[in-house]
C-alpha positions as CSV (number, residue, x, y, z in Angstrom):
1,X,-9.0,62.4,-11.3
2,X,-5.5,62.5,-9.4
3,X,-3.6,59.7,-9.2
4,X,-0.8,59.3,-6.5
5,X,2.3,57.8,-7.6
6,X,2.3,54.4,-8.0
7,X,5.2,52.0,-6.4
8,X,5.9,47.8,-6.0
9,X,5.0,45.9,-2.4
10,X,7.3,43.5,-1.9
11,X,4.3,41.0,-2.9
12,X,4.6,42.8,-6.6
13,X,1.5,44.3,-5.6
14,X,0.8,47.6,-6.9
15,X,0.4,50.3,-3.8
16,X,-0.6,54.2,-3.8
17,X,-2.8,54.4,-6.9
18,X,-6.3,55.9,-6.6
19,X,-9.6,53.9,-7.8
20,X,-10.0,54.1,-11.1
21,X,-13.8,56.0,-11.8
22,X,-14.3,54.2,-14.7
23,X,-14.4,50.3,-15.4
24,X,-15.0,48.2,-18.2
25,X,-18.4,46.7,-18.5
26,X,-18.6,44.7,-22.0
27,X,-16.9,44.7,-25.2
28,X,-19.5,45.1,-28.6
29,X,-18.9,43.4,-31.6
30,X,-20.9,44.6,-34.5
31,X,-22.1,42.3,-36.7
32,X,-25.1,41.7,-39.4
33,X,-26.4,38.6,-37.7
34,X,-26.7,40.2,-33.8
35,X,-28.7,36.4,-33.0
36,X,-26.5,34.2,-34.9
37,X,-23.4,35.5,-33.5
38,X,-24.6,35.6,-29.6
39,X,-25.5,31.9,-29.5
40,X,-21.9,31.1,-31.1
41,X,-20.2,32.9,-28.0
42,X,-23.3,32.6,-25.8
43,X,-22.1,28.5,-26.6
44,X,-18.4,29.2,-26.5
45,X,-18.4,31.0,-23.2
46,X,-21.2,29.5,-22.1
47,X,-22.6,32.5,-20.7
48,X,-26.2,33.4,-20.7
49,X,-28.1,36.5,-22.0
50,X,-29.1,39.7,-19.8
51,X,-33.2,38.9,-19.3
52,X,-34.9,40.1,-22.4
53,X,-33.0,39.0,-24.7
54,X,-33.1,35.5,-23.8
55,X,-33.5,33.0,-27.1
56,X,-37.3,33.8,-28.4
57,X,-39.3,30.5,-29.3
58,X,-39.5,29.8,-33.4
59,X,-41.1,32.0,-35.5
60,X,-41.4,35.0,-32.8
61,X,-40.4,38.2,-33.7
62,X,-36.9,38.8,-32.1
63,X,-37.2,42.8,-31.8
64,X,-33.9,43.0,-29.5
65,X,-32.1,40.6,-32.1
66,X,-32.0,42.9,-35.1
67,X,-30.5,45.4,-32.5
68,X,-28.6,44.6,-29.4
69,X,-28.1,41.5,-27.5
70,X,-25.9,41.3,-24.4
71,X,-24.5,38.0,-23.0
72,X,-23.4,37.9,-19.0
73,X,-20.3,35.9,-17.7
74,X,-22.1,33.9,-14.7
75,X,-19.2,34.9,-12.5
76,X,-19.8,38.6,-13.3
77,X,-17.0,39.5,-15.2
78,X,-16.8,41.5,-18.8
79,X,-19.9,41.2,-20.7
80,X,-20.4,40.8,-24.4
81,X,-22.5,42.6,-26.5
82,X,-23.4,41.7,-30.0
83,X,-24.5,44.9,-31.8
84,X,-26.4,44.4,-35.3
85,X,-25.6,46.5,-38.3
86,X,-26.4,46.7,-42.0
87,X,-23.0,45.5,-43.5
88,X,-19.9,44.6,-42.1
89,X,-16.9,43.8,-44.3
90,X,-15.2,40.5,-42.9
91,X,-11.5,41.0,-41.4
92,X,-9.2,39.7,-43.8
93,X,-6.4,39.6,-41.3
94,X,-3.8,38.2,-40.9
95,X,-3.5,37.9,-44.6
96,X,-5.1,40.8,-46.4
97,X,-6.0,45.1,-46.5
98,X,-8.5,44.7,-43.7
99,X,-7.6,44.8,-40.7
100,X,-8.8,43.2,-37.1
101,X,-9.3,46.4,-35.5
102,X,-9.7,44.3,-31.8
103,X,-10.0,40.5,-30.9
104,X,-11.0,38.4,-27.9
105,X,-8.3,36.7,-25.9
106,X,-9.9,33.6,-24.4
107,X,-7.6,31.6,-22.0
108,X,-7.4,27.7,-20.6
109,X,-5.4,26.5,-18.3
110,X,-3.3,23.3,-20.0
111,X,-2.5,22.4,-23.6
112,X,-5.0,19.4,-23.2
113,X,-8.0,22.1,-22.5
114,X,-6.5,23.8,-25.9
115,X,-7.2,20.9,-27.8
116,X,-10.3,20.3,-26.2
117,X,-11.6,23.6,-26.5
118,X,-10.4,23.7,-30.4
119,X,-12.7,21.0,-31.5
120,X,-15.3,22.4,-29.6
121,X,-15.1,26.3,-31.4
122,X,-14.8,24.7,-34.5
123,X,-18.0,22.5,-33.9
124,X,-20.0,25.8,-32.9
125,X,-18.7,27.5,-36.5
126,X,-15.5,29.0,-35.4
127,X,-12.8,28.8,-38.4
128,X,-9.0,28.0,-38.2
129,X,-6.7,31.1,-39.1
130,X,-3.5,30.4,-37.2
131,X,-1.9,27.3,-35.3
132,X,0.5,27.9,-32.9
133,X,-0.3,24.9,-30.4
134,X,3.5,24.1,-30.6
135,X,4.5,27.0,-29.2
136,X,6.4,25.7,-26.0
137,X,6.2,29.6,-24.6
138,X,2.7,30.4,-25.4
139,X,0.3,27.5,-27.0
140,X,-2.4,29.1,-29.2
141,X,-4.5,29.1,-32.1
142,X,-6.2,32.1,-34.0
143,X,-9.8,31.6,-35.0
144,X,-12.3,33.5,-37.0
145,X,-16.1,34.0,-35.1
146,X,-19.0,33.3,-37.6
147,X,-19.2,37.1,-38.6
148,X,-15.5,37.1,-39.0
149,X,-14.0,38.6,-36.3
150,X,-10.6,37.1,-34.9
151,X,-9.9,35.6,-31.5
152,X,-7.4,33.8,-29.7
153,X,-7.6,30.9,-27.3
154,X,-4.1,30.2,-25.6
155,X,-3.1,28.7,-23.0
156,X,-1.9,31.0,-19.8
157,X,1.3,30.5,-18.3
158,X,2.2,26.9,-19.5
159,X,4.1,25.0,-17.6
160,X,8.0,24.5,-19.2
161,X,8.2,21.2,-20.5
């Protein structure tokens, strides 16, 4: 693919680059508990499952569960995909050998939607690795997902006190 040189509009508005071919669709999280981990985000984001993998009823076999389960945004944006494997050692980051290898960066608009939102992802399981609420530049705090992998929830643009 060619791509013609790229230059700033007046607005700050990229101009003269080609359509990218390629987009991206979802980001996959392995994990040993595909179920468990899409209701926490399924919760979290509250988005809702692709049909088919929709929550089976209590004692059904959950074929696509101990495989693949993909949760939608109901705006349409990035999926999430929750992809079930036979052991996964638990991030130890920020404070050990393993690394994070990716996170999720999950925004809100005021530091009164932080707080809001941080008792609400610790109610659904989420656990506490960093606090940086304070910071007057960027409010945010580091969490662990039930299977361990990190995420952020921060606060965009906050307004200068």
């Amino acid at each position: 693919m060619r791509l013609a040189r790229a230059s700033l509009a007046n607005s700050g508005t990229l101009v003269g680059v080609a359509q990218a071919a390629v987009s991206l669709r979802q980001v996959v999280l392995d994990c040993t508990d595909a179920r468990k981990l899409a209701e926490f985000y399924r919760r979290l984001l509250a988005y809702h499952f692709r049909p088919g993998d929709d929550r089976l009823a209590a004692g059904e076999d959950d074929p696509n569960g101990r495989d693949w389960l993909v949760l939608r945004s109901p705006t349409g944006g990035c999926q999430l995909a929750l992809q079930q494997v036979d052991d996964l050692p638990e991030p130890t980051w920020p404070d050990g050998p393993r690394p994070q290898m990716a996170h999720l960066d999950l925004t809100v608009p005021t530091t009164a939607a932080l707080e809001a939102e941080h008792r609400r992802a610790l109610a659904l399981g989420a656990r506490l690795l960093r606090d940086r609420s304070d910071d007057r530049a960027e409010p945010l705090r580091v969490y662990a997902d039930p299977a361990g992998h990190p995420f952020c929830i921060f606060v965009a643009d906050p307004t200068p006190a």
